[in-house]
C-alpha positions in Angstrom: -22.0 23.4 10.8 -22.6 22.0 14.0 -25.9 20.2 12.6 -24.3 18.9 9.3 -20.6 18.3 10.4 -20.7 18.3 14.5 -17.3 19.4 15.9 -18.2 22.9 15.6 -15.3 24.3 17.5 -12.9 22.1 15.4 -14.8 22.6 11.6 -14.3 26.6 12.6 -10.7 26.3 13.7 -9.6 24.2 10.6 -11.2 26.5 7.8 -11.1 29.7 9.3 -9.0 31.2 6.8 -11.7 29.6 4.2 -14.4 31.2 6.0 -16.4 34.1 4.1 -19.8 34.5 6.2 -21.2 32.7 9.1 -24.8 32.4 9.7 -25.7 31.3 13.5 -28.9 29.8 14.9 -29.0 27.8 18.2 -29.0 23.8 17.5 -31.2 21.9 17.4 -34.8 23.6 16.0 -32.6 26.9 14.6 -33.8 28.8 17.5 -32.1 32.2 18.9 -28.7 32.0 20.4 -28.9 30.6 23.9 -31.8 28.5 23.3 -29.9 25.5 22.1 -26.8 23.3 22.5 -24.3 25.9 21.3 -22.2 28.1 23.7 -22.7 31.3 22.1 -19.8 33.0 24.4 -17.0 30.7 23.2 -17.8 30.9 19.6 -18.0 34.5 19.4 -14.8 34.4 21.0 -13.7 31.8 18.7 -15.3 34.1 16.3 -12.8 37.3 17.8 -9.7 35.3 17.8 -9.8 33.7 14.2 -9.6 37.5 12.8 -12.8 36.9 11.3 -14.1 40.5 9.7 -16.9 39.5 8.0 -20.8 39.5 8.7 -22.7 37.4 10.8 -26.3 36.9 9.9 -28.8 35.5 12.0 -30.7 33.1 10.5 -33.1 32.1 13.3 -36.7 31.4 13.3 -37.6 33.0 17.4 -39.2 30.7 19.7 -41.6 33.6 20.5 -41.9 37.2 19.3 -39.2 39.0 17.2 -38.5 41.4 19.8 -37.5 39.1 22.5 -35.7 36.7 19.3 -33.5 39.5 19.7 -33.2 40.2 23.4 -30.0 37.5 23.0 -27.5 40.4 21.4 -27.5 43.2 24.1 -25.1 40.9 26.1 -22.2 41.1 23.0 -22.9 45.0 22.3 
């Protein structure tokens, strides 16, 4: 969204009852969360607040190896 529409915050909020899955990579160069533009913390709490239940798939290409691609998620567990 934030790539294609901007206003990421404000696309979310507006169709968040429309919303079926999210995929997240960082903006710009689809990096890992926290790598990019995006604050990762507010949208997952975004994320929390909207009643969202669904799946979130990372769809992220890792700026180095896979295993420190997903070093990022031990700070939502």
């Amino acid at each position: 969204m934030q790539r294609m529409e901007g206003e990421l915050t404000q696309t979310m909020t507006t169709w968040a009852n429309k919303i079926g899955h999210l995929q997240i990579a960082d903006n710009p160069r689809r990096g890992e969360p926290g790598t990019g533009e995006i604050n990762y913390d507010f949208i997952f709490k975004l994320i929390d607040k909207s009643g969202y239940d669904g799946w979130v798939g990372c769809e992220y290409k890792p700026l180095t190896t896979t295993e420190a691609g997903l070093s990022w998620i031990n700070q939502y567990r």
